[in-house]
N, C-alpha and C positions, 0 to 999 in steps of 0.2 A: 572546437567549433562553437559558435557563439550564435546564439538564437538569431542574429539579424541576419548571418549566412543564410537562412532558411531562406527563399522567397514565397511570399504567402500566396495564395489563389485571389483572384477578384474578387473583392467581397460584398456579398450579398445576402439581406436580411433570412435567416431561418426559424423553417418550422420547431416547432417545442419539440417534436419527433425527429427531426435531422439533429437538432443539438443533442438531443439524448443517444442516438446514432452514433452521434460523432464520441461521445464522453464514453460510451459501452467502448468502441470498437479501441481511443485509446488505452481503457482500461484494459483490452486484451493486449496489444502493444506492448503496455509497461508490464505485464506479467500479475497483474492485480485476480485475473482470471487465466488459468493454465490451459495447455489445451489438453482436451481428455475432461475436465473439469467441472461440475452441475454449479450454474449458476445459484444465486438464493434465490429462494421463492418470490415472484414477482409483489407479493403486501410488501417482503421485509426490502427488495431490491427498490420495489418506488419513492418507500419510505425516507431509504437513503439518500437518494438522488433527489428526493424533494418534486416529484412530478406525481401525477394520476397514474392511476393500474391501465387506464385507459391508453395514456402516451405510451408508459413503458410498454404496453402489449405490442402498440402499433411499432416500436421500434425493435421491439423484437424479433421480428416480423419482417423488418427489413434485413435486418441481420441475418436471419435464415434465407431470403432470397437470396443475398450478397454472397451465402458460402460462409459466415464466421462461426454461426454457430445450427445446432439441429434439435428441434423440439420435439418431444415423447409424451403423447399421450397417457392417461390413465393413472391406477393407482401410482405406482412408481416412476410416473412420469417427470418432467422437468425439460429445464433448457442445458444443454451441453456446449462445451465451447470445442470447437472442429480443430481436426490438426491441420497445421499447411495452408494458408488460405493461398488460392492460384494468383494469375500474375494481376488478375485483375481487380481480387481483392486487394491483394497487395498496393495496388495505386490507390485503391480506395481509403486505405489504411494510413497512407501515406498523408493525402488529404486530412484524413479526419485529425490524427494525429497536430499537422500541423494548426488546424482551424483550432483545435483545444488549446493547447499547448500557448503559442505565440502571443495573443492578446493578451495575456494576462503574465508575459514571463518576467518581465520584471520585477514585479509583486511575488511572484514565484521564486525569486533568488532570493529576496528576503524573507521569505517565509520557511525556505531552507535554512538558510544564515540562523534565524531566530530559534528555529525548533532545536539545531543544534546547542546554543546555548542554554534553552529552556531544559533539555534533557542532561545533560552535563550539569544544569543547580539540581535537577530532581536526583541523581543518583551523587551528589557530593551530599547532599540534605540528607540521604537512607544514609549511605555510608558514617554520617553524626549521631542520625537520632533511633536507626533500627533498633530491634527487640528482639528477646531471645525467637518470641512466635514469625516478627517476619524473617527472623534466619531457617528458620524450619519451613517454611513456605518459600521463600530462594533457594533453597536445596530443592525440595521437591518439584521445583518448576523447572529447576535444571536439568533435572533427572528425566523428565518428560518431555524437553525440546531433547536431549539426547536419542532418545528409546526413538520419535519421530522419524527421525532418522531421512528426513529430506521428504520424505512424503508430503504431498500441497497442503493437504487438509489438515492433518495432526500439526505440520510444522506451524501454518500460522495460529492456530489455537491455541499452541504451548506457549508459541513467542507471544502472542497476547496477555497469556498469564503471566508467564514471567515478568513482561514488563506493567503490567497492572498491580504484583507483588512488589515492583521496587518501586512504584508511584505510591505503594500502601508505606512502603518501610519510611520516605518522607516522612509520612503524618504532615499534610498541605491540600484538602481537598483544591483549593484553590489551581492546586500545581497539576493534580490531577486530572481534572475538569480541560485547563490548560492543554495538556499533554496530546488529550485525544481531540482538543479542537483544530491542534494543528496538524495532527497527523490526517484528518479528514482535509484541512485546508492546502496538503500538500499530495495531495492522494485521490484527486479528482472527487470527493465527497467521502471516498470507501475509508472504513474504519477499521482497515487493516492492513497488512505490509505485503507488497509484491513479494513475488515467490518464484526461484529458480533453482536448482540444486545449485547452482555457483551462489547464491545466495547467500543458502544454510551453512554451506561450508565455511563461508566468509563469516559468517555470524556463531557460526558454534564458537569460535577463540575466543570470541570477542564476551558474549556470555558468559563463558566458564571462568573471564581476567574479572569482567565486571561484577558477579556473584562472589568472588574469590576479595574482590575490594571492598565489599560492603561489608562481606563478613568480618576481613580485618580490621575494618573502623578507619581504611586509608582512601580520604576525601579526594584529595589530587588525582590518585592515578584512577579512583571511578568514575570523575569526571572527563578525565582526559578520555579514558576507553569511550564511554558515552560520547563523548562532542565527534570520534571517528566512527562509532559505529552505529551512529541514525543520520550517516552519509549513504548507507547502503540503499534507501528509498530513493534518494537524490540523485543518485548515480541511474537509478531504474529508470527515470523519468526524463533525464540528460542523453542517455543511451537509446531512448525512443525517436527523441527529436534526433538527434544524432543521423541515425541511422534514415530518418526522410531526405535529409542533404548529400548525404555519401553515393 
């Protein structure tokens, strides 16, 4: 299906808090937030998103009215993300999703297009110029997306290291720098990778072929593993819109 199947709603100028609305609820869509899941703390959440503590509050806010997610006072407090939104979040989801998504999906196929080739030079480039230290730090980041073991939290923190150790084995901050601007530019702001167990599972082979090529010093097949597997964000993102048209 192709984003013009989509039909868009009437479009109409929005508040800095419906946009922020709309970007959280498709963050929960694409899987960026699980359910069951504690958001980050509204500094580091506003930060990301580029708005005031003040919007993000109010959007929060709406969010909790809506059914997406439930906020907890106190010491150990935080915002959580709800399982199941009913039928009427669900249309709501529907909407948001689409308002995020479609304005901009063009630029969003190529910014998919691109990341895949940016990650496939970064891991042909490790796989040239690695060192004995960053073999020993790809071991050990392998070993801790393993042990994760699908879990939300542990998995994307490993897979962060991990792939922060093969943007190190380059030696290119340039590439690096690169690396996480596009994964923010494909990822609604967030500086991290959607999360489902069919994810990890998809991503553990893919890991163990790609650590396994760097160590061997064979540039082709790390790159190749790489340009198919930083498709798995893009599939998350394709699989949201998807799923508003069906």
């Amino acid at each position: 299906m192709s984003a013009r199947e989509v039909d868009l709603p009437p479009a109409r100028p929005r508040t800095s808090v419906e946009a922020v609305v709309d970007r959280l609820i498709t963050a929960i869509a694409v899987r960026d937030f699980a359910p069951g899941e504690r958001l980050p703390a509204q500094r580091e959440l506003a930060a990301l998103l580029g708005v005031s503590r003040p919007t993000l509050r109010a959007a929060l806010e709406e969010l909790a009215r809506s059914g997406f997610v439930a906020t907890r006072r106190g010491r150990a407090g935080g915002t959580w993300v709800l399982n199941g939104p009913d039928e009427a979040a669900r249309r709501a989801q529907a909407s948001a999703v689409t308002r995020t998504l479609l304005p901009s999906w063009s630029e969003l196929e190529e910014a998919f297009d691109l990341r895949r080739l940016v990650e496939a030079t970064i891991a042909r480039t490790a796989a040239q110029r690695h060192t004995a230290a960053d073999d020993e730090r790809l071991r050990v980041a392998l070993a801790a997306y393993r042990t994760a073991g699908g879990d939300a939290e542990a998995s994307r923190s490993t897979d962060a290291e991990l792939h922060a150790a093969l943007c190190a084995a380059a030696h290119n901050s340039q590439l690096t720098a690169l690396s996480r601007q596009l994964l923010a530019r494909v990822n609604l702001g967030l500086v991290w990778e959607p999360f489902t167990r069919a994810d990890y599972d998809r991503a553990l082979p893919q890991h163990v072929g790609l650590v396994e090529a760097v160590l061997a010093s064979d540039a082709e097949r790390a790159a190749a593993i790489a340009h198919e597997h930083f498709a798995i964000t893009e599939d998350r993102v394709r699989a949201a819109l998807h799923e508003v048209g069906s």
